[in-house]
Each structure stands twice: as C-alpha cells, then as structure tokens.
C-alpha positions as CSV (number, residue, x, y, z in Angstrom):
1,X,-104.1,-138.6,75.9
2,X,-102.5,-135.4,77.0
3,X,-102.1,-135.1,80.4
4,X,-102.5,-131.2,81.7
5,X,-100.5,-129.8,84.6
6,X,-101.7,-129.7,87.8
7,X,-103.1,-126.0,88.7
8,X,-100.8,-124.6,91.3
9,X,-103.1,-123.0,94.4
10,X,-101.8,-120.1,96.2
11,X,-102.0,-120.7,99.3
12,X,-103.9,-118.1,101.5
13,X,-102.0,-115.0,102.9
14,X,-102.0,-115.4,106.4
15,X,-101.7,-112.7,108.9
16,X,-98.3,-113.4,109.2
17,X,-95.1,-113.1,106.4
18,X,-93.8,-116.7,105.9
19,X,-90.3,-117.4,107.4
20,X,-87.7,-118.2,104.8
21,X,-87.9,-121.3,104.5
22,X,-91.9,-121.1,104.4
23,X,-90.9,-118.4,101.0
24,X,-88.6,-120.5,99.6
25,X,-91.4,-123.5,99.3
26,X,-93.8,-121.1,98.2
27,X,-91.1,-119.7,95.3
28,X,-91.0,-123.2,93.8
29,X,-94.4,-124.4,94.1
30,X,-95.4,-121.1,92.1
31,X,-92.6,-121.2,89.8
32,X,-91.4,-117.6,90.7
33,X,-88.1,-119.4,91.1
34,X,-87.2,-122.9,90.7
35,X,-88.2,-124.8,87.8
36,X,-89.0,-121.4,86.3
37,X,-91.0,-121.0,82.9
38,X,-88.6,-119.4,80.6
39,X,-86.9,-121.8,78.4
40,X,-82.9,-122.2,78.3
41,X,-82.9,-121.3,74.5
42,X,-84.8,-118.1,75.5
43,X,-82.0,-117.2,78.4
44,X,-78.9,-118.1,76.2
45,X,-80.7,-115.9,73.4
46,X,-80.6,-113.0,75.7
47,X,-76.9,-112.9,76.5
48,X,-75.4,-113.2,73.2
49,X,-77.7,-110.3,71.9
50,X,-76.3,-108.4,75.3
51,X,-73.1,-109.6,74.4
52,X,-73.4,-108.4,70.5
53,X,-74.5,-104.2,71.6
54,X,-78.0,-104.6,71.1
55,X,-78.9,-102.0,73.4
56,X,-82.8,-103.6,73.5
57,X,-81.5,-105.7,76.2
58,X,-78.9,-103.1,77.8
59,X,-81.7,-101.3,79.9
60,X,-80.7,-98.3,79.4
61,X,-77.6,-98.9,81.0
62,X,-73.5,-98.1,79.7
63,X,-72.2,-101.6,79.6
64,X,-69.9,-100.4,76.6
65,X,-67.6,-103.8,75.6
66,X,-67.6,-105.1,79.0
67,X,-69.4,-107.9,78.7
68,X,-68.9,-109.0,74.7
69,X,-68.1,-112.6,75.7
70,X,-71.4,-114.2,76.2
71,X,-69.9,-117.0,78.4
72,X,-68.9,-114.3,80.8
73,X,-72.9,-112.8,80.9
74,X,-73.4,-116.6,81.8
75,X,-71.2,-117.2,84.7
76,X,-72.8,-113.8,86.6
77,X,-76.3,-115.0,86.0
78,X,-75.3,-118.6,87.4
79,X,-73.8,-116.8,89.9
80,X,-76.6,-113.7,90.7
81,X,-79.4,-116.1,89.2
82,X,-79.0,-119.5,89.6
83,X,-79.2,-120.5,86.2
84,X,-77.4,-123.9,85.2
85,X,-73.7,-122.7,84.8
86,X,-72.9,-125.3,82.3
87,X,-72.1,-124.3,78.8
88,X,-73.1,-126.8,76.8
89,X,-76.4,-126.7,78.4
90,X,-78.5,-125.3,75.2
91,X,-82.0,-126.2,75.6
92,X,-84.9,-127.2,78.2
93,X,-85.2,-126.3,81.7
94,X,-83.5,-123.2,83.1
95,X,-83.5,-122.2,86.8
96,X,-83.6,-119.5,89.1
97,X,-82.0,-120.1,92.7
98,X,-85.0,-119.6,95.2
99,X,-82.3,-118.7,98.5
100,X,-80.7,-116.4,95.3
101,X,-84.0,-114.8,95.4
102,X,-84.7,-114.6,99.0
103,X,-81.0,-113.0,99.8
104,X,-82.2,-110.5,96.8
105,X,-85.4,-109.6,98.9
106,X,-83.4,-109.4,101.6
107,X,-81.0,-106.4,100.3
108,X,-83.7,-104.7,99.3
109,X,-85.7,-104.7,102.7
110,X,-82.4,-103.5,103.7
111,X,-82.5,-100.2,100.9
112,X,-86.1,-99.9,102.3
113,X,-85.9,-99.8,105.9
114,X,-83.0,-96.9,105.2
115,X,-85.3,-94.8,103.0
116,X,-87.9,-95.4,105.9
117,X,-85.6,-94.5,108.5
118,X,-84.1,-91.0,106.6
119,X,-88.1,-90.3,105.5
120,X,-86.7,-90.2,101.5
121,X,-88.5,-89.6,98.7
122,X,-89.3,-92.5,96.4
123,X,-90.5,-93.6,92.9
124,X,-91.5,-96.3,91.6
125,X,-91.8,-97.8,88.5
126,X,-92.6,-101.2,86.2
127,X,-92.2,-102.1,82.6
128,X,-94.1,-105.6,83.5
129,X,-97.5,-103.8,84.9
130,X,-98.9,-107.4,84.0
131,X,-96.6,-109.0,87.0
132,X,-95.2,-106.8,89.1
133,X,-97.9,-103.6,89.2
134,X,-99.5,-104.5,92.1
135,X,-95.4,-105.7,93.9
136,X,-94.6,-102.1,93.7
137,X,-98.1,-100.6,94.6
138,X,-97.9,-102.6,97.7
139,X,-94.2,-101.8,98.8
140,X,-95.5,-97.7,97.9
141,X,-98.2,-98.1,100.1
142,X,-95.9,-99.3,102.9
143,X,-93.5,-96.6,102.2
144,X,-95.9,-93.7,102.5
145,X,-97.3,-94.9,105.9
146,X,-93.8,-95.6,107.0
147,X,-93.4,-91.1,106.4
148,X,-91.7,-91.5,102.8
149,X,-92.7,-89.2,100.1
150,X,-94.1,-90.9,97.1
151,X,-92.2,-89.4,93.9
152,X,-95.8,-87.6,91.7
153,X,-94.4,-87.4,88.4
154,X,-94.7,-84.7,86.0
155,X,-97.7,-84.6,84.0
156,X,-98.0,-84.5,80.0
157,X,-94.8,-87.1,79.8
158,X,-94.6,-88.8,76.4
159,X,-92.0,-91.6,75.5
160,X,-91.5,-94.3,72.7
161,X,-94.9,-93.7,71.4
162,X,-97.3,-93.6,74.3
163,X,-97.9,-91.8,78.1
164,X,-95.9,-92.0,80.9
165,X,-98.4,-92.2,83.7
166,X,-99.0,-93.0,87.0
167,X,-101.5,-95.6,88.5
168,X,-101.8,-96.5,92.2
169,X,-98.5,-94.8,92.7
170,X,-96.6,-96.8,90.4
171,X,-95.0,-95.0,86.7
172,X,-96.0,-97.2,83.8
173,X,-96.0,-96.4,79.8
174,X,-99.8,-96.7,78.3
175,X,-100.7,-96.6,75.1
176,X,-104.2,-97.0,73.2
177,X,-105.6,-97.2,76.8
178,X,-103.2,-100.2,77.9
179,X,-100.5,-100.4,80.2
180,X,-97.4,-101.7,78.2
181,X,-95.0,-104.2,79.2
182,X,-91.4,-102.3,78.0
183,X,-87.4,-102.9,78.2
184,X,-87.1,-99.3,77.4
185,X,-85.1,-97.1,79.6
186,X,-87.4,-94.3,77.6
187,X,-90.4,-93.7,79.8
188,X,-87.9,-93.1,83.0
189,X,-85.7,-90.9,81.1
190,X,-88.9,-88.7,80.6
191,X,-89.4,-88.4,84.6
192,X,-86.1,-87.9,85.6
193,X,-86.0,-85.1,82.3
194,X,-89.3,-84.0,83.9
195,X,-88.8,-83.2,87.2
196,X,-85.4,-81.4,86.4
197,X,-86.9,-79.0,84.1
198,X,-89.6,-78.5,86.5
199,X,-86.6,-77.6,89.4
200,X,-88.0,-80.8,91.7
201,X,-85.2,-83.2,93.0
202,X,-84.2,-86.3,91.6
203,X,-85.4,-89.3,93.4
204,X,-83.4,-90.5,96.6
205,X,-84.6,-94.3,95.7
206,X,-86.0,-95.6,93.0
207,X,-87.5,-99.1,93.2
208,X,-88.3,-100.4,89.4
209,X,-87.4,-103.2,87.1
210,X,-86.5,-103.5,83.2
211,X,-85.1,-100.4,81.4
212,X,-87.0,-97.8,84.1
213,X,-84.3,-99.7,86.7
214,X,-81.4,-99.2,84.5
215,X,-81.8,-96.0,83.4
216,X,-81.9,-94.8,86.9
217,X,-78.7,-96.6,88.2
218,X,-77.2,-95.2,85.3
219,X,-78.2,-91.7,86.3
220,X,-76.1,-92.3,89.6
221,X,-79.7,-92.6,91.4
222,X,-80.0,-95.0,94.3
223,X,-82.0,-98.0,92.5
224,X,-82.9,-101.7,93.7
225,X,-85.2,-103.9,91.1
226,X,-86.5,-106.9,90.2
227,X,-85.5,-108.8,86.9
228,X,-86.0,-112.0,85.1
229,X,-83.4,-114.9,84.2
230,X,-83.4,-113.9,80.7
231,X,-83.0,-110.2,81.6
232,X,-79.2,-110.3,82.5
233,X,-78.2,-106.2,82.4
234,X,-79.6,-105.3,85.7
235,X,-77.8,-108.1,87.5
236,X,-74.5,-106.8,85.5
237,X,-74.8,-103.6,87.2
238,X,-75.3,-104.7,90.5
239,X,-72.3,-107.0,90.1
240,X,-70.5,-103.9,88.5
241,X,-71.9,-102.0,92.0
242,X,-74.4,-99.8,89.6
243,X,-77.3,-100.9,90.9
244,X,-77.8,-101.5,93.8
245,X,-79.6,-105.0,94.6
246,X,-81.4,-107.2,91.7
247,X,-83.3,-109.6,92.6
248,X,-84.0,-112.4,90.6
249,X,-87.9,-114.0,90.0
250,X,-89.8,-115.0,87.1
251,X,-91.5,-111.3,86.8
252,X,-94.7,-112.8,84.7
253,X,-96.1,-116.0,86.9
254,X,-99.5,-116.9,86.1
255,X,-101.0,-115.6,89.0
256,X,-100.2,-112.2,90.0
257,X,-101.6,-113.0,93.8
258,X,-98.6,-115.3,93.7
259,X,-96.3,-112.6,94.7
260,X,-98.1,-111.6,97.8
261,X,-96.5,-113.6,100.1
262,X,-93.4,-112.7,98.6
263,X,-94.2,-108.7,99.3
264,X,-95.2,-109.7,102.4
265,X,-91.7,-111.0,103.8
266,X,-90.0,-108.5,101.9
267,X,-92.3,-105.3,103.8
268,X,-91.6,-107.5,106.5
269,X,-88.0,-107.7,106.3
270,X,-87.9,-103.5,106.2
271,X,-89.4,-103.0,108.7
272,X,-92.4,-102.1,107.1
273,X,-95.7,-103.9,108.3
C-alpha cells in the first residue's frame, strides 16, 4: 500500500506577524525552506548550465566567465542558500536554510522601510505569478499606504512572445490570456525601455524575482528579490554586491496562502503594517 503524505495545514494568520522563531517553524512545516521540494539533481543541473554560458539561467544578468567552475556556483548557494555543501552529494534531498531565509527577509524590510522613509517610487514585478503574485501585491499595497509611488508601466509592452502587463500592481508576461511563469530578463527590459522613451524615471526600487530581478540589478537599479535553490544567478549578484538582497524560498509551495505569514513579518519588519 502507498502511504500518501500528510497534507500540511496553514495555520491561521493571526493579527499578529510571527516572531522569528514562530517563521522559522512555519518555513519548514510548509516546505518554503527546509526539506524543500526541488530535487538535488535539479539544483546541481542548474549550476553547471550557469557555469557552461547558458544565459537561460543568467537572468539577464553579465556574469561573463566568472563563475565557469560549477563547484564555485555551489559553495555561494551553500553559503547564501543553505544547500548541502558537499560535492559528492548528487541526488535526493536538497535544502534551503530557514534562518538563511529569515536574515534574507530581514534585508529586505530593511530596503523597504528606506523606500518608505524617502517616499520612492517602486515596481514590482514576478516571473512565478503562480507563487509569488499575491507576495508582491501585498508588499505594493503596503508601500502605497506607507506614501510610495507605485511604478504604472507603459502600456502596449510586448516581450518574448506575449504582453507585459500589470495586475494588482504587480508586472507579469501573459500570453493566450495566461500569466506566464518566465526566467527571462525580456518582459523587464520592455518597462525600463518603456518608460525611458516615454521621458518617466527609472525605478528607485524595484522588488522582483527571476530574470525581471536581474535585469534590473544589471541596469544599476536598486533591486531586492526572491529566488529559488536551483535559481543560483540572483544570489551571485548579491554576493558580487549587484543586487542588492536575495532571499532564498521555494518560490512555487503548494499553497500560495503559505506565504502569508511570511509577508506578514517581512511588512512587519519595514515598518510597514
């Protein structure tokens, strides 16, 4: 007989933001971090293609042949992640450090609470609308009531085949009437394009994840994201100081309601709620 996981409740948002240590627990029990879902054959895949130039997995970033040893991709993301730092580890479980995560969340409330304080303009952005949409709708939200303008993007953008739009504040590709989950650095590269040919300013923050991160940290914006254990190039450019925080979660859990508490100690953290 096949035995079938337990179903993992989320527990009910209280009034309150957890405490760390109350995050942490939720982290693991959800598998956000933890015992995370994404195989180690899937995470070591990732970082030789990096390591090899195949821009897919660059994020539109300039890593040039920085990082063409895979075993030096591995020792940042046991380092930034968590993942397990041993070599000859080649298959099964990989992990992602729950206090790595919380100390992520935690330089980003920090980014927050300044673009808060200074009343700067923001955008955000996600290329995994199936995770992380309502993460960044929420922290928009918060930002807007806190006095900081909301980035409206140009309108008419097209990229890699589909629309750049924008729903509940947040930029995502859509094609055929569905919101794509993308790597690409494309759909970002058509705002920033945008709103210079239009004469607007550039972003002062932009708060993303995948390629729509990367492409803006390479544009010299000020950027913070979010990005998965096999997803090593955003946590290469915050260790190379071009980004400027990454925080590491599985970005597709099973339950997006999962990463309310989560949003909650993060707002928290800023400043925000």
């Amino acid at each position: 007989m096949v035995r079938m996981p337990k179903p993992i409740e989320t527990p009910a948002q209280s009034a309150e933001p957890p405490s760390r240590a109350e995050l942490v627990d939720h982290l693991v029990r959800t598998r956000i971090a933890g015992q995370v879902a994404t195989p180690r054959e899937n995470n070591l895949s990732h970082y030789r293609k990096l390591a090899n130039g195949d821009r897919h997995y660059w994020f539109g970033l300039e890593l040039g042949d920085r990082w063409a040893d895979e075993q030096d991709v591995l020792a940042v993301m046991a380092e930034r992640v968590g993942v397990v730092d041993d070599p000859a580890h080649r298959a099964g479980q990989d992990t992602i450090d729950p206090e790595l995560t919380v100390a992520g969340l935690d330089r980003m409330a920090a980014r927050l609470h300044k673009a808060a304080l200074d009343r700067q303009s923001v955008l955000l952005a996600t290329g995994h609308p199936g995770g992380l949409l309502d993460v960044h709708r929420a922290t928009a939200d918060a930002l807007r009531a806190a006095g900081c303008e909301i980035v409206r993007i140009p309108a008419g953008l097209i990229a890699d085949e589909g629309s750049v739009w924008q729903f509940a504040d947040v930029a995502v590709l859509e094609r055929g009437a569905t919101l794509w989950h993308t790597h690409s650095p494309a759909p970002m590269a058509a705002i920033l394009d945008g709103l210079a040919a239009e004469g607007r300013p550039q972003p002062d923050l932009v708060v993303a994840d995948h390629g729509w991160a990367g492409c803006a940290a390479q544009r010299g914006l000020d950027a913070v994201g979010y990005a998965d254990c096999n997803d090593p190039a955003l946590f290469l450019a915050e260790a190379e100081g071009t980004l400027q925080v990454a925080v590491p979660l599985d970005d597709h859990v099973r339950d997006p309601r999962y990463y309310d508490p989560m949003v909650a100690y993060l707002l928290s953290a800023a400043g925000l709620l």
